[in-house]
Each structure stands twice: as C-alpha cells, then as structure tokens.
N, C-alpha and C positions, 0 to 999 in steps of 0.2 A: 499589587506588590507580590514580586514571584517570593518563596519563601526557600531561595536555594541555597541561603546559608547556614536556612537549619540544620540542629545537628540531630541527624536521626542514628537510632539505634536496631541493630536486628536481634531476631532469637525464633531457634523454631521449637516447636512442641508438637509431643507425642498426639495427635488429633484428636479434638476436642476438649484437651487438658488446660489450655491459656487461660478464657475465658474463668473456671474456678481456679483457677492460682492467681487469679486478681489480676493479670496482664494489663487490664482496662485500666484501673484505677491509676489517677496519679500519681500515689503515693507509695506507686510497686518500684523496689529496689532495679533498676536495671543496669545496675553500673557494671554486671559483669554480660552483658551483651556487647557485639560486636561492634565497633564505627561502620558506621556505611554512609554513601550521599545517597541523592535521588536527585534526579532522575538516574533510574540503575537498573539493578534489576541481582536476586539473591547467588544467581550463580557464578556472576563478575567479584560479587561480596565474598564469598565464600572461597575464592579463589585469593584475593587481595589479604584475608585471615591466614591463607594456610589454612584452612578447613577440608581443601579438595585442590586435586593438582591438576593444570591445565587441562579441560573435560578434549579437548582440540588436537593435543600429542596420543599417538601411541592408539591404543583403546581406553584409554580412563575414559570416554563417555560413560561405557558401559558402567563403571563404579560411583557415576554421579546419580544413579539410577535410586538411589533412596532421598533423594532431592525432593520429589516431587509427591514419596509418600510424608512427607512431614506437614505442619501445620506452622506457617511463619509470619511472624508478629515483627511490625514495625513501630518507632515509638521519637516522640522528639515533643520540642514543647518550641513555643513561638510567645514573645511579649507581646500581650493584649494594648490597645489603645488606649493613649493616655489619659483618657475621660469618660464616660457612657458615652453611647451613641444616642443620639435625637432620635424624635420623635420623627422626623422626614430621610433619617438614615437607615442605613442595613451595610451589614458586613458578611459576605459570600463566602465561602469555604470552595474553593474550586481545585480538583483532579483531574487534569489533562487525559491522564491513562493511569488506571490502575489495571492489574495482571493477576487474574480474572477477580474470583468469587470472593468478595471483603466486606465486613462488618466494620464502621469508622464510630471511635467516640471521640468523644470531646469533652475533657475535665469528667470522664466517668460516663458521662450520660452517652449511651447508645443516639448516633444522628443519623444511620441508616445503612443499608445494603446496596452492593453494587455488582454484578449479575456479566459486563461487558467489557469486555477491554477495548474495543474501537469507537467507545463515545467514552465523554465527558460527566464527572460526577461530583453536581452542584451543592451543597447543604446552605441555607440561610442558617448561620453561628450567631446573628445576634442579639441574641434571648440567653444566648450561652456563654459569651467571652464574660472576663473578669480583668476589666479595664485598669491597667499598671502594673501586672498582675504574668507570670510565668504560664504560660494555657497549654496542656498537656492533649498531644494527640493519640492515639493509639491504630492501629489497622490490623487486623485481623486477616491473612488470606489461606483460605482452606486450599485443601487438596482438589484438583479439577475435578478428577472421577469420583469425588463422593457429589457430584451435582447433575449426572448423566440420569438420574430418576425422572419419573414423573412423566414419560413419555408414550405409555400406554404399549399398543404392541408394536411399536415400528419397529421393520424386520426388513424394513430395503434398505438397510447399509452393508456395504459394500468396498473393495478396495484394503489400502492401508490404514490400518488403527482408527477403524472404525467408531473408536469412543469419544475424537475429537468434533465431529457433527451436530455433537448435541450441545454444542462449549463457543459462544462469539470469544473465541481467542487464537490466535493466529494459529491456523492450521499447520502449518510446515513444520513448529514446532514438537510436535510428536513425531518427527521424521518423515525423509522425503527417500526421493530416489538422487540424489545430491547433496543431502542435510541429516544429521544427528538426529537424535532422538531428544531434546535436553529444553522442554517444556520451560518458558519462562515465568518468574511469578516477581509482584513487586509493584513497584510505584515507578513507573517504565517514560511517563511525561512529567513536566514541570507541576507543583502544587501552587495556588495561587489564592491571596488573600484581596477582596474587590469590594475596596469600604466606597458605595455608592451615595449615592443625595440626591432625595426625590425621582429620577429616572434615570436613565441610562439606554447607553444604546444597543439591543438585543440580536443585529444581523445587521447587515451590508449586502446588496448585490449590485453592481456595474458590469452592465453588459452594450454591446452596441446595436442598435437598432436599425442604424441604417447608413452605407455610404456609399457618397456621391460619386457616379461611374468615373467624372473627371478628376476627384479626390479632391473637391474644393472645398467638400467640408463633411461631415457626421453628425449622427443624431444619433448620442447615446443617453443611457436612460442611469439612475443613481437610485436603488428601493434602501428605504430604511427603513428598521422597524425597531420600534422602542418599547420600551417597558418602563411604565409608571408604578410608583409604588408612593409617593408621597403626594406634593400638590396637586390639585387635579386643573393647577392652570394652564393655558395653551404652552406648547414645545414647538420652536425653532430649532431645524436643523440648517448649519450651513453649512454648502458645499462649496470646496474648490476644489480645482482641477489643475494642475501642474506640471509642465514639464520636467523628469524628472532630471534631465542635465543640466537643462538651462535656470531652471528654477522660476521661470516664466511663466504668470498666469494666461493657461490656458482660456479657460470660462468657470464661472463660479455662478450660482444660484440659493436662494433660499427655500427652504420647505415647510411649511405649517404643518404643526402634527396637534390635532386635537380632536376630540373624541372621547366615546366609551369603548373603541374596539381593544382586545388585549389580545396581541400587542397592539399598539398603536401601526400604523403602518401606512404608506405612500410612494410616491415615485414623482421622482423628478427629472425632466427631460433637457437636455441639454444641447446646446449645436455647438461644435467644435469646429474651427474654422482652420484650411489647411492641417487636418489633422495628419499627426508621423504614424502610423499604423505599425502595428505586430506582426513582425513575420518570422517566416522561421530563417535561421541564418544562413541557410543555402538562397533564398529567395529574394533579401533583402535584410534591413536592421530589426530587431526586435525591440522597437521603439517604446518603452514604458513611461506612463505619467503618474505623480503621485496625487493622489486621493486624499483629502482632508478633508472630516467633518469633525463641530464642533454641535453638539448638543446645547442649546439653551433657553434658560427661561427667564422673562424681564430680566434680559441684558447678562444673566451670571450663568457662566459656563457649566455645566453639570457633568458632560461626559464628551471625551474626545476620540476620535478614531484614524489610522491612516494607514494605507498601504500603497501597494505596487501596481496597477492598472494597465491594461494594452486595449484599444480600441483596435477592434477584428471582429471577421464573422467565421464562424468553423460551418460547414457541414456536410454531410455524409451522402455521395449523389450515389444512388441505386437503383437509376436508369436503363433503361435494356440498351445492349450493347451492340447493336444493329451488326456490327461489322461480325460478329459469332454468335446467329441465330440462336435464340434459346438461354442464356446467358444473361446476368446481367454484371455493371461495377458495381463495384465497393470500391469507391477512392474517395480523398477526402476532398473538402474544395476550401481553399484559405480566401479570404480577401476577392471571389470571385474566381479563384485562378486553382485549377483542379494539382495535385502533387502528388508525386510517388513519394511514400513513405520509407523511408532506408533507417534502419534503426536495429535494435534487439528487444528483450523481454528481459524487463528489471526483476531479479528477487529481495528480499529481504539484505540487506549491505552486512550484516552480521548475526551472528544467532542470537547473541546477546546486544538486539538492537537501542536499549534504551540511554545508554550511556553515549551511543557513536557522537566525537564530535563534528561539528557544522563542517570542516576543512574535508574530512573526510569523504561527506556528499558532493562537495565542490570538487573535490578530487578527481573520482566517478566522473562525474556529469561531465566535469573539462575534458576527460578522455574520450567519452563518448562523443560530446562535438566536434572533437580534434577527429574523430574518426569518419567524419563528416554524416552521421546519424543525424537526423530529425525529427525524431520519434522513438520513444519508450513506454513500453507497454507494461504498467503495474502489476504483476500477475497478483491471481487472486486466491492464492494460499499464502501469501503475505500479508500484512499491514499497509494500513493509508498512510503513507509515508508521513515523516514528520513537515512543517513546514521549508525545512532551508531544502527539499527535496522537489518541490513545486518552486520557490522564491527564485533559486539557482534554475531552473530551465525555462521560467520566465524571460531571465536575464540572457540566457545564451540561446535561445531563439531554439528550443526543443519542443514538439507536442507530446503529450502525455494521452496514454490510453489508459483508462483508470477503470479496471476490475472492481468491483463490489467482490469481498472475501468469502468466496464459496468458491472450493474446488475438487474435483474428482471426487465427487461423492454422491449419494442421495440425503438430502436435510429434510429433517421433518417437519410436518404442517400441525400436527396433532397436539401440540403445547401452546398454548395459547399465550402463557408468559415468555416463550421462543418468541414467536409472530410478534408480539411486544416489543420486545426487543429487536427485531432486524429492522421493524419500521421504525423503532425509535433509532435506532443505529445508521439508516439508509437518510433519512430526515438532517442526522447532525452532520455527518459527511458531505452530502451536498451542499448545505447549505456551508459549511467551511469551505469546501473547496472551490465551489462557483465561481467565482471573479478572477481566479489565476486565470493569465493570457493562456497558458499552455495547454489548458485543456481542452482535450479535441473528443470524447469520446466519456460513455457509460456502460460497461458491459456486466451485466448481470452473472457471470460466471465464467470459472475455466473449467471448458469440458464436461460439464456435468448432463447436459442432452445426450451428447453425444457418444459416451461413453454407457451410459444408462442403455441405449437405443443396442449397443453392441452385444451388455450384457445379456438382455432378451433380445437378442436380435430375434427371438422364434416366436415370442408372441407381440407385433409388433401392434403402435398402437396405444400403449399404454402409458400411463399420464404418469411424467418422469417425479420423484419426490422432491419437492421444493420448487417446484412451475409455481405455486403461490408467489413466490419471491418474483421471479425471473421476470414472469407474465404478467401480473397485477401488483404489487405492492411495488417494486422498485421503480416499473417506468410510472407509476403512476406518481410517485414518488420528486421523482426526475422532472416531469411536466408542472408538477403544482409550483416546485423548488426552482428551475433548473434548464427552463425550456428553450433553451439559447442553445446547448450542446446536445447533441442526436445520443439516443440509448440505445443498445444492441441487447439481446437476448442472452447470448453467452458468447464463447471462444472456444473451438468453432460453432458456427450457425447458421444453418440456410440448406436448402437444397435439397437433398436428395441423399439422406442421412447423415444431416448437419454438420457431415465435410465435405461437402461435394463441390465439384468442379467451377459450377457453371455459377453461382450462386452464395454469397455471403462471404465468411474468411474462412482462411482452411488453415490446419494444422496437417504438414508432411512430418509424418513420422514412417510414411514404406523406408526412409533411408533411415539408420541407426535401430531402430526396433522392428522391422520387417514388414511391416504392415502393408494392406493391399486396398486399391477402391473398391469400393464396395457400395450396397443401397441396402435402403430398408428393407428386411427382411431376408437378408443374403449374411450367410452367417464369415463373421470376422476367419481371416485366417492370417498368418503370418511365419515368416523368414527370419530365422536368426544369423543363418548362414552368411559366408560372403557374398554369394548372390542376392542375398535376401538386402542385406546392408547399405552394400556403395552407395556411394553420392551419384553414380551417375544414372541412378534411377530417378533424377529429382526433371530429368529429359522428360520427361511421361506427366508431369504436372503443367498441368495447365489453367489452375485455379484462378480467382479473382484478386485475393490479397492474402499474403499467406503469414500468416501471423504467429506461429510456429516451427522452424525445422532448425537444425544443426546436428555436431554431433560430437564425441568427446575429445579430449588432449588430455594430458598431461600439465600440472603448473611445472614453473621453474624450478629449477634445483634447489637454488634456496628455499623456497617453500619447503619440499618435500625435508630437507634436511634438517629444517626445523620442528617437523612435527611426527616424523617417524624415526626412530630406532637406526643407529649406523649399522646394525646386524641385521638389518632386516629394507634395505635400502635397492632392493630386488621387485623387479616385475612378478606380481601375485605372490608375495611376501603375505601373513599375513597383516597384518599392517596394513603395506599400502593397500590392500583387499579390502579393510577395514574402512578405508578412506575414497573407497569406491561402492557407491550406494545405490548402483545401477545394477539388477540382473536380466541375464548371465552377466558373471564376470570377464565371459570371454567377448563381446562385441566389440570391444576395441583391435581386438586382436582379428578380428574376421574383415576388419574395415582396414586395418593398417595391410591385410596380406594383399589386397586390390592395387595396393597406392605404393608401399616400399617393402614390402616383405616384415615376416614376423623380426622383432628387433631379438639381438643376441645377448646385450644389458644395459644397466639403468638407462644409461646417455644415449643408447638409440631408441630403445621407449622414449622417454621426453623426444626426443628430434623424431622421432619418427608418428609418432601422435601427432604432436604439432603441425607438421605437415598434411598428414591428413587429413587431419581437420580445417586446416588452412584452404587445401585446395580445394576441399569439400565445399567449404562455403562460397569459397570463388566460383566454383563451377555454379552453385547452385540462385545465388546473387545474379550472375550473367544471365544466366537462362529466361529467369523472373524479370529483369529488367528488360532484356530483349521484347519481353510479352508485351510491354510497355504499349496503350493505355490499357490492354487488356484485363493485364495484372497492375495494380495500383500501391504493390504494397509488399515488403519482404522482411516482418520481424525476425529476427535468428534466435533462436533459442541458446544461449542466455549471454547478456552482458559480463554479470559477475557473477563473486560467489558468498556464500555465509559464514561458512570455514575452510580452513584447506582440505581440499579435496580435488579427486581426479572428476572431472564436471564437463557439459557442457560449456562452460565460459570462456568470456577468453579473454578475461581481464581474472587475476586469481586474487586469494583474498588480502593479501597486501600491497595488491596494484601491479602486480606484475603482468603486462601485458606479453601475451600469448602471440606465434607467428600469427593465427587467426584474427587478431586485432586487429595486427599491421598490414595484414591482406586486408581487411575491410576498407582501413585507413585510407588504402591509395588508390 
C-alpha cells in the first residue's frame, strides 16, 4: 500500500536542535508546521509556503543558499491495521528514496539511519504499529556536509565542490556547468507500507537466452527469488508470459522453490514460440509481453508480481576493425544485427526532480523518438531515473545507456562504510533495473579516468581514486546480478588516454571547450578562442563511438522571459550571466563569430545561437555517420535541461524545442 495520501508535515531546525525539542515524539504539537506531499522534495515545499521565491528567476538561487544549512523534519501519521498481525505476518516500512542522511522513528522508538539516496530503505514495523490505532512517523534529515567526516586523509579530490564525493546523493545537485547549486533534501520517492504472509517475492529477472536464427522461437529464462519468513513449507511460483496487446498466452510454466537458501531462489526456462522480439523503433516494433507471477503455497496465493518484458539480446562487439588497422568497434549488436546509435545524453529532467509528474517524462522521451533517437545515455552526475523513465523507452523502442553515479571527480576507497554503501547501492540498482528491454549498457562513470589521467598527466601511471568501484566492485557486481548486458569502465574509456581514437568511446569536447588529442603523458592543452571552438574541427575525429559532443544555444524567448528581469533581457546582462554556468562566459560568442557573426540584441542571440548550434551538430552528426561502421555511435551532449538555462540542450526546460532539435529531427 503506497501511503500517498498521507498528510505530512515539514519544519526545519537550527542543527541538532529537533531531536531535544521532542520532534520524534508523537505527541509534539506540529500543527504550526508547513502542508507538504511526498513524494517532493523541501525546496518545491518551501516555495508552495511562500517561504523562498522561485530559486529559478533572476539570482534567488543564490538566497536559497541557507536551505541546506538547516536541519529538516518531516512528520505525518498513517492508521495501523485493524487487528495485530500473526504470527506468519510482517508489515514493512518501505522508502523508495529518501534525500540523503535521516534518522526514521516510529511512534517515538528510533527504527534506524539511512546514509543513501539511490537505494531503498526497508524497516520491519511489525513489533511496532499499534493496530486501529493513528501511528506517527517522524524523519529527521541532517545537513549533507556535516557527514563528509570520517574519511582519513583523502586529498585527491578535485574539480567542482569537492564536498559532494564523499555524499551517495546526486552529484549535479551542488552545481554543474549547466545547473544551480540548490542541493535537494527530502522524501524524493513513493513510501510504501508491505503487510506480507509467510513469503514474498524478493527479485525478478527475465532475460533471453537464446534465439532462433529463423525466429521460430526463443529460450528465455524467468530467476525468482523469494523470501520466507513464516511456513517453511514448499513455494510455487507461477509463471506466465503474455502478449501484451493481444492478451494472449504466450507460454507459462511452474517453479518449486524449496529450501533452506535465503533467499530462496531458481530459474525457470521457457521456449516461446514465434516470438515478437524488442527492437528499437528505427529497426522494427518494440514488441513487449506481460510477466505474471503469482507466489504460492497449498493452492493460497501469498504474493503477486507483474511487469513489462521484451525478449532480445543486447551486446557490445569490440572486434578489431580490420578495415582501420589498429583500431577496434564499439557498437552495439541488437537481435544479432549491429546498429548505429543516434541519440543524446539524458540529465536530471528537473533540479527538483522528486515531484516531476509521469507526462512529463513521456513528454521528453516522445520528443526524443520523434527525433528519430535510439538511444540515451543516463549521465552519471544524475539519479537512476525513476521508473516511468525506463517503462516509457521500453515502450517507444529507445536503448538506455545507464551510468552508475560517479562523475568528474576522484571517490574515496578509505571509508569502508562508503564501500558499503556503493556495493549495497550498485546490488539494488541492478537488480531493479535488469529486466527493462531498454537496457543496453553499465558504465562505471562519467569521465573520471579520464580526467584524473589529465589532471597528472606528469606522473603518469597512477591508480585513479575510486578504480575500486569502476574495476572490481561494479562489474563484479553486474556479472553476479546482471550478466545479460555488457559493463564498461567509464565514459570515455579505452585507448590511449581513455579518449582516444582508435579504441572505446570518446568524448569530443576540442569543439566548444578547446581541447586537443592527446596520450598519456602529453600534457593537456586547450583553445578557447574561435579557432579553438568551431564545429568544424569535429572533421579531425575519427573515433569509435562518440558519446559526448555539442555545444551551446540559447532557449526560447519565452523561457528567457520568464525567468530573467525585463531590465536585464540583454546578452551578458547579469542575469542572463547568471543563467549561463559554463566558463568563460565568452565561448558562445567565439562559436557564433565562425557561423553568423557576433549578434547586436536579444533576438539575434537567441537566432543566432540556435543556429549555431544547429549547424554544429549537423555538421558534426554527418561526419560521424558518414564513418559508418567505423564509428557506431553519436551521443550529443545534452537532450534537455534541469532549469532554465543557456545549456548545451536542445529541448529547454519547459519543452521548447531548440533549431538543434529539429535539425536532428529530420
């Protein structure tokens, strides 16, 4: 039972002070606390109060800035079950996502701490509810930076707001080179009450094992894994398998689960005859079947499951490429059949991502296929997208490249309650996301080899901070969980200072930030200049798959209008200055003098951006396809955005698609 019509309450305090003003207790007055929902997040709350004005207009980010030094309490009560629970029941406490660091009680009694915001946080309540009965929650979430202790001497960080490294909470949050500074804190996913009986069902994965060159039929496989807590007599699990248009059984099977293994667990093999197969929508239909199982014991159903399924194989050929000595691909292979990937790099849909609703990602994701994309690339200074974020490019025939959340930075190895947590983090993730058709990919990071390697480019060699992740814990991770989809090391990776040409994916950034190739040990240099800049140095790449480049525009007028100053509605205003998170401030203006000349006000800024970046990509999209099978792959840097802002994107943050869009479109 999701609990989304509790009514919860906010209030923050001076840190540390909740906890002795009785916060916890039931029987604390809160009636002069704010209304809030949840799923949410404090900074939407406090805007909804009149407490802080749109952090998004003007510069009031910068005034939201004592946001994050407070200490805020959430609070709400939910009616207990109308009877005790038996002796073969339990009743779950489950948090999708909490935002980050929280103490949870229940009716006063402290039920524990939660440490992450990209996993799930369980509590067994039923030693605790008080059956017919009002049952008070409490949450407690501290300030991130009082939790950056305990670290020892790590002193290779590096980069932007280096305090966010040591915190499993979305990185971009502490600002980007596109995004605000405006840290989210909160109950960010659904909360969820799971009154179970005797066992239940603990994972899912369907993946396909094998199909018939002629496509007469498939052998896919159905692992369940359950969790007993009451009878210890034999479990049935059944499965069916269903068309999900026709509503037509496909094939159904039975599974025994008995044992003393915890969890219980098995697999079940199935042939599917003329199976519709998953593809992506340039290729074919993205044929989905619905998955039903039903948990049982002598004949009485205990727990039930069902989703969305594609029978497909994904994988990652990295072949040498005979036809360019020395070289290998990186392309993907769907269904037996190799594909160029045409797509962009997803970031967070909003800063204040917990409230966004489900239309919203449909929104997105319908423009992106209308733009004939087939591929999006999670970057990994954001969050694991919510579900309707996978469910939606199942359905529209989209692959996902899904980052693990580590980006531009060095992460520490030296905490061993950190290590903890990313294994427990890399464990819940996969194992949630597994069975989406869409996934094509596991990449251990954005740029953090790579960038490391630049940093010392002079003593070369050196074992970059957080290769524990990259190297051992995630693919190892991937393989126990997850062995169906290919893991990469990071983005970029391979070669000949993990951009290199010949070898893995590459990130073109010589166009928009200067940059030059380069190898290990050859020290980084870079152009800001319009030389340095243009697109049409994108002529000179000749990479494998390039899973990085664009470069900026302007949104539409309306955007801009709404969220800057009619006094200040001027190129490098401060304001719009404000709204542009890229330095120098000037590279737009060195890229626009190649393509139309400096613009003379507002409306040739906008038109003359746009274009730029329009042709930009077209030039640079041609070139890379032309490479074709050489190159296998052209993510753009970026699809959308998180606020309004002057960005890479080209879809702006109320959907205003950019010339850029509609040049990819056609």
């Amino acid at each position: 039972m999701r609990l989304e019509t509790l009514a919860w309450k906010l209030q923050d305090f001076a840190p540390g002070d909740g906890v002795p003003a009785g916060a916890y207790r039931p029987e604390y007055d809160d009636n002069a606390w704010i209304d809030v929902v949840a799923p949410g997040d404090v900074h939407r709350a406090l805007i909804d109060a009149g407490r802080i004005e749109d952090p998004f207009y003007d510069q009031n980010e910068l005034a939201c800035a004592w946001v994050e030094d407070r200490e805020w309490w959430y609070r709400g009560q939910f009616e207990g079950p109308a009877a005790a629970v038996s002796a073969d029941e339990r009743v779950l406490l489950v948090f999708h996502g909490l935002d980050t660091f929280v103490t949870i009680w229940l009716n006063g009694r402290e039920l524990g701490r939660h440490r992450n915001m990209f996993r799930e946080a369980v509590f067994d309540i039923t030693e605790h509810l008080l059956p017919g009965q009002p049952n008070t929650l409490a949450l407690c979430f501290d300030r991130p930076h009082d939790h950056i202790s305990g670290f020892g001497d790590f002193s290779s960080t590096w980069g932007r707001n280096e305090e966010r490294v040591f915190l499993r909470k979305a990185q971009f949050s502490f600002g980007w080179d596109w995004g605000p500074r405006l840290p989210n804190v909160g109950i960010w996913r659904p909360v969820e009450l799971r009154h179970q009986n005797r066992a239940s069902i603990a994972g899912i994965h369907f993946y396909t094992l094998e199909i018939d060159r002629t496509n007469d039929h498939a052998l896919v496989a159905v692992r369940v894994d359950v969790e007993r807590f009451g009878s210890d007599q034999p479990l049935e699990a059944h499965v069916v398998l269903l068309g999900s248009e026709t509503g037509a059984r496909a094939v159904s099977g039975v599974l025994p689960l008995d044992g003393d293994s915890v969890p219980l667990a098995d697999v079940l093999y199935l042939r599917v005859d003329q199976p519709r197969l998953w593809w992506t929508h340039d290729l074919g239909e993205p044929a989905l079947y619905d998955l039903q199982i039903t948990l049982e014991q002598d004949g009485a159903v205990l727990d039930e499951y069902q989703r969305q399924v594609g029978i497909h194989t994904i994988e990652l050929d990295q072949s040498p490429d005979m036809a360019e000595p020395g070289t290998r691909f990186f392309r993907f292979v769907l269904n037996g059949v190799p594909i160029f990937a045409k797509g962009a790099n997803w970031i967070p849909a909003d800063s204040f991502f917990g409230a966004l609703p489900p239309d919203h990602y449909v929104n997105l994701l319908t423009m992106a296929r209308d733009a004939n994309m087939n591929m999006l690339r999670i970057w990994g200074g954001g969050i694991y997208e919510h579900d309707v974020f996978y469910e939606t490019c199942n359905r529209l025939g989209i692959l996902v490249w899904q980052d693990f959340m580590f980006a531009c930075a060095s992460y520490p190895e030296n905490n061993a309650d950190f290590v903890t947590e990313v294994e427990a983090e890399a464990r819940y993730q996969v194992a949630r996301l597994r069975s989406h058709p869409c996934l094509a990919l596991w990449c251990g990071n954005n740029e953090n080899q790579w960038l490391y390697d630049m940093v010392h480019w002079d003593t070369p060699g050196l074992k970059v901070p957080g290769s524990l992740y990259y190297d051992r814990i995630l693919p190892e991770v991937v393989a126990e969980l997850d062995d169906q989809v290919p893991y990469w090391p990071g983005s970029p990776y391979g070669g000949n200072d993990h951009n290199d040409m010949a070898d893995g994916d590459r990130h073109n950034w010589n166009v928009w930030h200067g940059g030059f190739p380069r190898q290990f040990g050859e020290k980084p240099k870079n152009d800001v200049g319009p030389d340095g800049v243009t697109f049409l140095r994108y002529a000179e790449d000749f990479g494998r798959f390039i899973s990085e480049f664009g470069m900026h525009a302007a949104p539409v007028y309306e955007t801009l209008r709404r969220n800057i100053p009619a006094d200040q509605l001027y190129h490098h205003s401060p304001s719009m200055d404000h709204h542009n998170k890229d330095n120098p401030k000037n590279k737009g203006d060195n890229l626009m003098l190649t393509v139309t000349g400096l613009p003379q006000n507002l409306d040739e800024y906008i038109e003359f951006s746009m274009i730029a970046q329009a042709e930009g990509l077209k030039f640079g999209i041609e070139h890379f396809r032309r490479r074709k099978p050489h190159c296998s792959g052209t993510l753009f840097w970026q699809l959308n955005d998180c606020w309004p802002v002057l960005s890479w994107s080209v879809i702006d943050y109320y959907g205003f698609g950019k010339a850029g869009y509609y040049y990819a479109r056609r």
